[in-house]
Structure formats: C-alpha cells, structure tokens
C-alpha positions in Angstrom: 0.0 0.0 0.0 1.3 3.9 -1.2 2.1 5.6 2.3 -0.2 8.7 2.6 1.5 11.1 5.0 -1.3 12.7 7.2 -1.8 16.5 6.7 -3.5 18.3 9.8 -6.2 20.8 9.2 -5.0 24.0 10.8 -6.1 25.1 14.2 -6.8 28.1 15.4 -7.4 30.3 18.5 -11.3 31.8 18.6 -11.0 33.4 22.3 -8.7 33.1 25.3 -9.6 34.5 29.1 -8.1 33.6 32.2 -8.9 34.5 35.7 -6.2 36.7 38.1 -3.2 34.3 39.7 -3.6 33.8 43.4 -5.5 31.9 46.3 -8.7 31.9 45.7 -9.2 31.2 50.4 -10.8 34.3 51.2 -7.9 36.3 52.2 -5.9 37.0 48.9 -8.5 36.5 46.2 -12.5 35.9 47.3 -13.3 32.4 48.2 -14.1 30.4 45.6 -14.8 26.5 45.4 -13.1 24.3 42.6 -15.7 24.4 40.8 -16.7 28.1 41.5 -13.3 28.9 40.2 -14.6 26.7 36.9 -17.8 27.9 36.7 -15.5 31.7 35.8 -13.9 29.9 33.0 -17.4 30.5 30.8 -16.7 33.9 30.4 -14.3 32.9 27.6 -17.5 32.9 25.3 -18.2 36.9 26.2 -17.5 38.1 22.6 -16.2 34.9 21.0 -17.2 33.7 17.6 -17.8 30.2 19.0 -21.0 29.9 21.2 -21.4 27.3 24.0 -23.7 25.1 22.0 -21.4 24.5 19.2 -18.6 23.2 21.1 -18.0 19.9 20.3 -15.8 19.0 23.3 -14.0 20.0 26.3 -10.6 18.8 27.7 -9.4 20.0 31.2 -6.1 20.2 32.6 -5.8 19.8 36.0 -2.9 18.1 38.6 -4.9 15.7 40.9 -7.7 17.5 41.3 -9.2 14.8 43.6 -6.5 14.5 45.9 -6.2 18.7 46.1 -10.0 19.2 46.1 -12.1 16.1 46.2 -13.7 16.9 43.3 -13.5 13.8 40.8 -15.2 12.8 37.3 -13.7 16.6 37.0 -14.1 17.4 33.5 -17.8 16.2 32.9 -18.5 18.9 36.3 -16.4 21.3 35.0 -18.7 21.0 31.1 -21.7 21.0 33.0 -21.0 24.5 35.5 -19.6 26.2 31.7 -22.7 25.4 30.1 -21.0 22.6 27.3 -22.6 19.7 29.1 -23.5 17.0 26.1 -20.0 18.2 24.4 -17.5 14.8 24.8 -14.9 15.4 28.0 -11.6 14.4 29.3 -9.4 14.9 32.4 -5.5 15.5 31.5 -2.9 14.9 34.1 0.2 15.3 33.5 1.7 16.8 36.5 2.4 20.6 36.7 2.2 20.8 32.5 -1.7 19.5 32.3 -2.8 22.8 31.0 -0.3 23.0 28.0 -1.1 18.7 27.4 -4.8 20.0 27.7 -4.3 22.1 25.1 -2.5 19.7 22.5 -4.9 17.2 22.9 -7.5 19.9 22.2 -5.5 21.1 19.5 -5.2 17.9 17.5 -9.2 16.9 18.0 -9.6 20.4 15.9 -6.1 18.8 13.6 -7.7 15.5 13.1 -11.2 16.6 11.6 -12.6 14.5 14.6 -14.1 18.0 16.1 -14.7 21.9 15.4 -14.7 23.4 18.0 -13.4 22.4 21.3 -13.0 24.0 24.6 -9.6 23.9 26.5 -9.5 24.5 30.1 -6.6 24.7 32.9 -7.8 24.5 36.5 -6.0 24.2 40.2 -7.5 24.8 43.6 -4.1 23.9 45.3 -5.4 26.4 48.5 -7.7 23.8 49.3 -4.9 21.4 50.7 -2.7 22.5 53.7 0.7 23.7 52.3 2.5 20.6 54.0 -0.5 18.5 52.5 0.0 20.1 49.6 3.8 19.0 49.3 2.7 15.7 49.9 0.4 15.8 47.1 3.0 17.0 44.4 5.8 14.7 45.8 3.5 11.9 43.7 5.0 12.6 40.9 8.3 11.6 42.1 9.6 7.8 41.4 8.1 5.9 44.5 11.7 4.8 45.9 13.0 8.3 45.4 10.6 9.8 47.0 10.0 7.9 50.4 14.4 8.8 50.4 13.0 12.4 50.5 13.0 13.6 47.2 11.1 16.1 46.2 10.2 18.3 43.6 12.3 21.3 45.0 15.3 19.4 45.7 14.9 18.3 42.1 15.3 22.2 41.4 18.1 22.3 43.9 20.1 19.4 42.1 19.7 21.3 39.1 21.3 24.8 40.2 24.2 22.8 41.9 24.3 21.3 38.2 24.7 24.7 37.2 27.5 26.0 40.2 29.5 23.1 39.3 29.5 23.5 35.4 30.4 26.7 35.4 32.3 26.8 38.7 30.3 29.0 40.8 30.8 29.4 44.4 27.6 29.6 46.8 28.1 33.6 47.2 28.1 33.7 43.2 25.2 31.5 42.7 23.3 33.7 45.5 23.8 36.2 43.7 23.1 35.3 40.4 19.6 34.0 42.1 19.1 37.4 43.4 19.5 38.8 40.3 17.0 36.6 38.5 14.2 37.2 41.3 14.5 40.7 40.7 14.0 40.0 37.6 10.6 37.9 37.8 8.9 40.3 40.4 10.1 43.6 38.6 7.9 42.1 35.9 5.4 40.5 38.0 4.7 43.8 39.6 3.4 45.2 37.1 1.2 42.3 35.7 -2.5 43.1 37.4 -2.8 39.2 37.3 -0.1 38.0 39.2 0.2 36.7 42.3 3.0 38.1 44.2 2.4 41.8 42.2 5.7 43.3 44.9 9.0 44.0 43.5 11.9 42.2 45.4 14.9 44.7 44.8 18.6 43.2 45.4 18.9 45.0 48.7 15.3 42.9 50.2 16.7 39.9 48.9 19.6 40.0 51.0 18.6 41.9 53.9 16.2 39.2 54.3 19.3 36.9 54.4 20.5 38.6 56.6 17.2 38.8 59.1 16.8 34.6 58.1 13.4 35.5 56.1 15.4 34.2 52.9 16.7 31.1 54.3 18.4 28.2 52.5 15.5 25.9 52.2 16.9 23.2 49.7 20.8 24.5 48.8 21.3 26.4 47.0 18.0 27.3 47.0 16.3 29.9 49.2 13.1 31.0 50.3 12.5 33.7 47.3 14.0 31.5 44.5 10.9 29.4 44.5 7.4 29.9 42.5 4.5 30.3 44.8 1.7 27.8 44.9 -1.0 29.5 43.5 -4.6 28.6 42.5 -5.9 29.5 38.3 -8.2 28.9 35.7 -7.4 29.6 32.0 -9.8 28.9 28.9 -8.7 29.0 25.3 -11.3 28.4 22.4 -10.1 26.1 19.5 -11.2 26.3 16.2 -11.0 25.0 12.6 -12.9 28.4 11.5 -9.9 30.9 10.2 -8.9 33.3 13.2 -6.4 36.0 13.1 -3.8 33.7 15.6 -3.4 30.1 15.2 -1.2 27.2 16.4 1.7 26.8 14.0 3.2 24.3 16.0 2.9 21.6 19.0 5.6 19.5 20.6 5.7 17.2 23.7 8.0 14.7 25.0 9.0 12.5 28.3 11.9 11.6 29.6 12.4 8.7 32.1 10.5 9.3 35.3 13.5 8.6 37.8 16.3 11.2 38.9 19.4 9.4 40.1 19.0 7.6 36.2 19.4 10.6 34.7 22.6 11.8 32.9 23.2 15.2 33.7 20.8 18.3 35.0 22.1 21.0 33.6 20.1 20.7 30.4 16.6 18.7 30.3 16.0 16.8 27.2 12.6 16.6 27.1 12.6 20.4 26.4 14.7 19.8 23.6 12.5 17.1 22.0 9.5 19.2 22.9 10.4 22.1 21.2 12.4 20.2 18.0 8.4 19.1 17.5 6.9 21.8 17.4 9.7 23.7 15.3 8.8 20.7 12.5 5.4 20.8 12.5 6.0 24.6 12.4 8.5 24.4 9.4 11.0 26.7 11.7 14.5 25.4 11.4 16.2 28.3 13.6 13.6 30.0 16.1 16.0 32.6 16.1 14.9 33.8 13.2 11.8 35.3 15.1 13.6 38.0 17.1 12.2 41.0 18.0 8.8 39.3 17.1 8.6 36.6 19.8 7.2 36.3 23.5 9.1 33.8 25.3 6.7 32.0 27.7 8.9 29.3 29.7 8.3 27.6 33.2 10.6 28.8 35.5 9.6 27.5 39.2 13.2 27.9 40.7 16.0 29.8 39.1 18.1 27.4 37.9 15.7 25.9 35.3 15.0 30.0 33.3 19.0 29.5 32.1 18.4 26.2 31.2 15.1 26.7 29.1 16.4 29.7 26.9 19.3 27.3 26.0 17.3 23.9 25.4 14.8 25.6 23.7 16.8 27.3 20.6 16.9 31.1 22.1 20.6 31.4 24.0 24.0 29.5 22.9 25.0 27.6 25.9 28.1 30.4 26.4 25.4 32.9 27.5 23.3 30.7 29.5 23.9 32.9 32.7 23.7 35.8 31.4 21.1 36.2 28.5 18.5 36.4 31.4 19.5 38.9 33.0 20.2 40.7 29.7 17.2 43.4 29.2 18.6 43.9 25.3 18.3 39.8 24.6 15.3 38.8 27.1 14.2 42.3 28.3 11.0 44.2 26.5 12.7 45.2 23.5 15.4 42.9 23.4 15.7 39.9 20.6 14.0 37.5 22.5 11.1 39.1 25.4 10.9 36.5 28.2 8.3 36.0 31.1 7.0 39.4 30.6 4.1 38.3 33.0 6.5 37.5 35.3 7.1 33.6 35.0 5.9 31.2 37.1 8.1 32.6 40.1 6.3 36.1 40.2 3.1 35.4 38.2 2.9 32.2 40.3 2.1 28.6 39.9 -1.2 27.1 39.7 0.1 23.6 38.4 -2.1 22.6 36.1 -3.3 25.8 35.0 -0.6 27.1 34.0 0.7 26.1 30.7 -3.3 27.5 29.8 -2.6 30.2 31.5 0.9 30.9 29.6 -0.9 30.3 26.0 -3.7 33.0 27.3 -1.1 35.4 27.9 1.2 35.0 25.0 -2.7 35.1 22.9 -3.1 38.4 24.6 -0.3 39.7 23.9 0.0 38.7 20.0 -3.8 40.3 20.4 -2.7 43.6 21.1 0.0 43.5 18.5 3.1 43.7 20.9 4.7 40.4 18.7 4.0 38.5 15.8 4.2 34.8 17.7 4.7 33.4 21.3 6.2 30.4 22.8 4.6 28.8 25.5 7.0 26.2 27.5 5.5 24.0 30.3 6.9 21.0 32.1 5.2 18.2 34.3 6.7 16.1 36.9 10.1 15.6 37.5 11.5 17.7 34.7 9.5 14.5 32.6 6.7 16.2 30.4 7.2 18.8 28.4 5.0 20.7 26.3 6.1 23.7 23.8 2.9 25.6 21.7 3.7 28.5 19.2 1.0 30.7 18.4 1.7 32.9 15.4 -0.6 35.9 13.4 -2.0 33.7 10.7 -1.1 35.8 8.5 3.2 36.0 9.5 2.5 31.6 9.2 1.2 32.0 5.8 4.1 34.6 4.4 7.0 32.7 5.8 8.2 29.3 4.5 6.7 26.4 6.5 7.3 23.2 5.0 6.8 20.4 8.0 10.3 18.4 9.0 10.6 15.6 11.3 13.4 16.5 13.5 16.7 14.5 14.4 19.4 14.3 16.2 17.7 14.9 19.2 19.2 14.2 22.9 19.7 10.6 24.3 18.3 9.7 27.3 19.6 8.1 30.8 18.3 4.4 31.1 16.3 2.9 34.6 18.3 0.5 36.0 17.1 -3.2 35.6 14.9 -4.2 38.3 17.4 -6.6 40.0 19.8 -4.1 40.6 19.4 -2.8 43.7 21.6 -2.1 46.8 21.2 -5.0 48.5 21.9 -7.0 45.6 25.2 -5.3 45.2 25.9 -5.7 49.2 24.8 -9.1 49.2 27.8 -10.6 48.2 31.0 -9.0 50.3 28.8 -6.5 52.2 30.3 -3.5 50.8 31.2 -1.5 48.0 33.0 0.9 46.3 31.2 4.6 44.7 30.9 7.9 43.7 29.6 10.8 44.6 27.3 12.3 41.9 25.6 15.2 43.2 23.3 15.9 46.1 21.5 18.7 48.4 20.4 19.3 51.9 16.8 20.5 53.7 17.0 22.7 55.9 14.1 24.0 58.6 12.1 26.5 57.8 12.3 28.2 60.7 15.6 26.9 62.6 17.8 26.6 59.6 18.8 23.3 61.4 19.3 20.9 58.3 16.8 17.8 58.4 17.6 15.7 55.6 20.5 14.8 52.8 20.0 13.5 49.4 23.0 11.8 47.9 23.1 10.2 44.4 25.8 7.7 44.4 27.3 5.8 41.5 28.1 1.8 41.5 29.0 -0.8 39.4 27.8 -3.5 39.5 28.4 -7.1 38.4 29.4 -7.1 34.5 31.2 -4.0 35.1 27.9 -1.5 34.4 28.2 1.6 36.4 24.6 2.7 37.9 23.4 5.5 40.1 21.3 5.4 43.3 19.4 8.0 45.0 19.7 7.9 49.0 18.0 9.6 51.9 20.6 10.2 55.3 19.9 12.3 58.2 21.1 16.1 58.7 22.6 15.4 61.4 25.5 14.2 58.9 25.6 17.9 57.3 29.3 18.2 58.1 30.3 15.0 56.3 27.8 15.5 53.3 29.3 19.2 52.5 32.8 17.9 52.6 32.1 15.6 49.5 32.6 17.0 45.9 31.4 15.0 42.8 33.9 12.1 41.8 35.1 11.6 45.7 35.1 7.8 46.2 32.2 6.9 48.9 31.7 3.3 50.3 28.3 1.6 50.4 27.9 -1.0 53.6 25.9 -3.4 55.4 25.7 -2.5 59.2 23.5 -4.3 61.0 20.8 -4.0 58.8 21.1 -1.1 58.1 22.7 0.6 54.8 25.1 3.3 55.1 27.1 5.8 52.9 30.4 6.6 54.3 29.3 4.9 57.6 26.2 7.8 57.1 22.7 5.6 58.0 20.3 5.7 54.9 17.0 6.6 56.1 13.7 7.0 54.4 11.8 10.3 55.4 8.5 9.6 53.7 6.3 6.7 53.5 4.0 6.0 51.1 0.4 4.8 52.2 -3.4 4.5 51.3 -3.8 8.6 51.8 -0.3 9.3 50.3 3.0 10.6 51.3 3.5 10.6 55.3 6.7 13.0 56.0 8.6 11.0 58.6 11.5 14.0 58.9 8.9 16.8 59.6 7.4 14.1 62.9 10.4 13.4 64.1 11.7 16.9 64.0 8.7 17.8 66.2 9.3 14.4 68.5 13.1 15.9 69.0 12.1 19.5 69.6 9.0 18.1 72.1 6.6 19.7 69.6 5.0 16.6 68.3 4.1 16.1 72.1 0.9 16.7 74.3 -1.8 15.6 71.3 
C-alpha cells in the first residue's frame, strides 16, 4: 500500500480569558470553590465567535484534582457548570504541564477533523490542601523509591542549580547572587502584571537583607526561600477552532523523559525540552527559532531559578556560552530585546497554579500577539520531574502563511539516561562482600524553615555493579550528617555498607523520610523533627 502522510487541518485560536493568579481562600483573592473557580472559565464565550452550544468537546487540565479538592469525574462537572454539558470530556494529568497537554490534545481533536470546536481549560485549587498537605500531594510525581528517600520536587530544582555552580564553577556567594538577580527579575515584571500573584518587587537590597534577618533562608541548597514559585490557584480557557482566526497554532511538541532522577545523565540541560520544542519547530517548518527575534514572547516555566538558564538554551533562544547571562540581559530577554521573556512575570512572580498554567501561559502569550506587541509566542510547560514537556507557538496567521513552513521531522535529538534493571538494587550489590566501592554524583540538603537546622541529605551515588555497568542510586541520610555531606565534591570515592541491617554511605545511615500509604506521602522528617524538639508532644 502507497504511504499517505497525514496532513493536519490547521487550528486556530477563537478566544482566550483567564482568571487573576492567586488563592482563591478568602484572604488573597474571594473564596471560591473548585468548581466556582470553573464555573468563571465561561466567560471565555463573552464576545467569542464560537458559542457554548457549538462546542463539540471540552478537555481540562488539571494536577490531581481529587486528591487537592475532592472533586472527581472533574471534567464532565467542569462542562456541565460552563454550560457545554453533552460536548465529549476528558481529564488530562500530566503533572504541573496539564494545561499546556490539555491544550495539544484539544488542538489535535480540531487537527484531526474528529471536532470543530473544542473548549480547552486549565484548573488548580491547590489552597484547598494545607501547604504541607499540599507537598505531599506533588511529591506523587516523584519515582516511588525516590521519593519515600526524601526527594522532592524542589530538591529536584536544587540538584539542578548545583548542576549549574558546578559546570560553570560558581561558588555559593556567586550562585546567590546570580539568584538574586534573577528574582529581581521575575517580580520587577510581575509587579506590574494586574494578574499576578506576588504583584511586589523584590529589589537586590530585600533579597539580601532578608538573608541577613533569616526570612530568605536556605530551604533546599542552593535554593532559598525567594527562588521558588508560589503555589497558587488559576483557571485559563482558550477556544479552538477550525474556523480561520487571526492567531493560530503553528506548532505543537511534547515529549517525556524517564521518570526517575538518580538515572538521569546530567541536570544542567533537560532533554525533554529539547524534544519538545524540535516538535513543534517541524510541524512549524521553523529550522532556527532565532529567526523570530524581535517578534517573539518567550513564555517558559521557570519554578526555581536554575531551570529559566536552562530553558532559553534547550529551547533554541541562547547559545550555551550565555546561558547565565542572557536572562539577566534586558537587550536579549528584556522588553525590546531579541527574544522578550516571562513578561508576565514567570511562574516565580506570576505564580504557579500547576495545572493551569501552561493554559494560562498560551492565554497570555494570545493576549499579547492580540494587542499586536509580537507577531508569535512560545509557550513552554513541564510536568513532573522535569519529565513532560510541552512547547505551543502561536503565530498571526497571517506571518505563518508569508513565511516558508514546509513540516520536518526533527533528528538528532538528545539521548536519554536508562532505569536500572529491576534486580539491581543495593542489596543485591551488598549481598555478596557486604560493601562497595562509589561515587559521589551530586546531592543537596533540607534545611528548617524556621531553625535553619538541616533535616535531611540526598545523595546520588554511582556503583558498578556485576558485569562492570556503572549505575546510580538515590539515598535519603539524616542532617545530622551535614558536616560529612558538604565535605564531599562530585567524583570523591564513597563506600556503600551493610551495618546491621542497616545501609550506610560513608558509615552515614540511609534513612527514608517519607512513607508512602493509602492517603499518600507521610513525612517522617517533619514528625520526628517535632518528637526531637517536644513539639509533636501533648496531642
């Protein structure tokens, strides 16, 4: 049979609207319930050439909605409160990038010919959960062994911008200071964005004068306090069309990389970013993005600092020499510069509403492309442990239609780390002589928010094992072993044991500080912090 290559129908954007970043719990924003902050999302049809009734389908994006706010069978409720009910519905979840998948698989129900019209929405209520609760929650997205060690999704960042220090040798006064230069950067911007959530400007001096009084404390080193995204709730609709608009989706992209950390083979650029965008450049027919400077809003997800280097290079924008300084660079990244980045102030000053934000960064960049301050914008989300990625470009249909755009498939794209086999584990590499010879990868500490008293370590150790295969581990040891952990530098040899049971890491004890159960993630650090301290006591 002669191999007909499919041809997608072009999709376009009818309407966008999203509702002001914040917590919606009575205090910031007026309390809303999940679905309240849903029911909103219909205003998307105030002036929009598709009415409710012709919508053929709606597809949410949300990150565990049930397990935030109890609210399951979430995108049929969410139809039914916007008026679509009878339209076909679907729940996306993939982690803190469901809005941007939301919006692919809306896009390619339009691409297909399978639908019209279709309704995209991003939703998270994440003020409904306690914050610790709420740490809990997102820590399911980590690899199940990795996580009960204590990793979470902001030691994943912290891994990261040690990545960074060490690549370009950095020391922890430099990196601060790079940090406080880049949250300048996102709350300059954020303040003046009506519909962000932390709308204050955090000048150099705050930043470190709140060192100084321990507001900014180290929380996962390198990270502080201020070089994290808030957690935020938002709701962002867009409407999709095969009708001709005057903005349409030129190109879409997503990609995953393995779901374990320790596996991976380096930090200081994520590969599923690369994939992602190398996607949607092909179906785009863009062979350098750089060809769209000084037309171009660069949305990217940015939840601690080290990852906004790392996007402008893995996505096409910055050669890898100007990775720490193209940011910070108001003639490459700034307003007017080549490339316009997090305008809106980025996920660290706009905030984060998980799943809603990769809508909410399409709703912008539509804005924007609206009011004719660019030609196209990039929209960059990513879900789970650096693991699902998502790149959109929106572009003025008419810019698509005047610049070449023959389709590619891309190549040469970025290999991948491997899981280990599941037979090789510690104990199997113990069992024989009871101890072994490593090295030290990488790791970071947790410190208290309050005390500064570290809790807990993460190591990532590499073995070989039999057959002469080198693999990595991830481990979980106490804080009280601070003064042994900093000492080691990647490449130090480490030794793996058997103690009486126990595992340990340069006679440190492995321990694991959550524990995974029916209702989730129990953090064993945080109760036995308050058992040591007397706080946990009295009921």
């Amino acid at each position: 049979m002669r191999h007909i290559p499919f041809s997608p129908r072009p999709v376009y954007v009818a309407a966008s609207w999203m509702a002001p970043v914040g917590r919606y719990d009575g205090r910031h924003r007026d309390r809303l319930s999940f679905l309240e902050l849903a029911e909103l999302a219909g205003a998307v049809f105030e002036g929009c050439p598709v009415r409710p009734r012709d919508i053929e389908a709606v597809v949410v994006g949300s990150q565990s909605p049930v397990a935030f706010s109890g609210v399951d069978n979430t995108a049929a409720k969410i139809a039914g409160v916007v008026g679509v009910s009878g339209a076909k519905s679907v729940l996306i979840d993939t982690a803190s990038s469901s809005g941007a998948s939301a919006f692919e698989n809306a896009c390619l129900q339009i691409a297909s010919g399978r639908c019209d019209h279709v309704l995209a929405i991003g939703i998270q209520k994440m003020s409904d959960a306690p914050t610790a609760e709420a740490t809990r929650i997102v820590a399911g997205v980590i690899d199940r062994d990795e996580a009960e060690f204590g990793l979470t999704m902001p030691a994943c960042g912290a891994l990261v911008a040690r990545a960074l220090m060490e690549r370009y040798g950095l020391s922890f006064e430099e990196w601060t200071a790079f940090s406080a230069l880049l949250t300048q950067r996102a709350h300059r911007y954020a303040a003046l964005n009506p519909d962000a959530h932390l709308s204050a400007e955090i000048p150099l001096e705050e930043y470190y004068r709140q060192i100084v009084t321990g507001k900014n404390y180290p929380y996962w080193w390198p990270l502080r306090y201020h070089d994290f995204c808030p957690m935020s709730d938002g709701v962002a609709a867009v409407v999709l069309t095969s009708d001709p608009q005057d903005v349409m989706v030129s190109g879409v992209g997503s990609a995953t990389d393995i779901p374990t950390i320790a596996d991976r083979n380096y930090f200081h650029s994520f590969p599923a970013t690369v994939s992602a965008a190398a996607e949607a450049y092909g179906m785009a027919g863009i062979r350098d993005i750089r060809q769209f400077a000084g037309k171009i809003h660069v949305n990217m997800h940015d939840p601690f600092n080290g990852f906004g280097p790392i996007n402008l290079v893995d996505l096409g924008f910055v050669p890898r020499g100007r990775l720490l300084d193209a940011l910070l660079d108001d003639g490459y990244t700034g307003e007017n510069g080549l490339f316009p980045t997090n305008l809106t102030g980025g996920l660290k000053g706009r905030g984060h509403p998980l799943g809603a934000t990769g809508m909410i960064q399409v709703v912008e960049n539509h804005r924007m492309i609206r009011e004719g301050r660019f030609t196209a914008g990039l929209s960059h989300s990513i879900g789970g442990p650096i693991n699902n990625n998502i790149v959109i470009l929106l572009e003025r249909s008419d810019h698509y239609r005047q610049r070449p755009h023959e389709p590619f498939k891309p190549w040469g794209l970025p290999s991948l780390g491997h899981l280990k086999p599941r037979q090789v584990k510690v104990e199997n590499l113990l069992a024989a002589t009871g101890s072994v010879e490593g090295t030290f990868v990488s790791g970071t500490v947790r410190y208290h928010f309050k005390t500064g008293e570290p809790e807990l370590i993460i190591l990532i150790v590499a073995c070989r094992a039999a057959g002469g295969r080198q693999y990595r581990f991830l481990f979980g040891v106490g804080g009280e072993n601070h003064e042994n952990f900093i000492a080691l530098t990647p490449g130090d040899r480490v030794r793996l044991e058997r103690s009486e049971g126990d595992i340990l890491v340069n006679r440190m004890p492995v321990r694991k500080f959550y524990q995974r159960t029916m209702d989730g993630l129990v953090d064993l650090a945080s109760s036995g912090w308050k058992i040591l301290t007397g706080k946990g006591q009295g009921g």
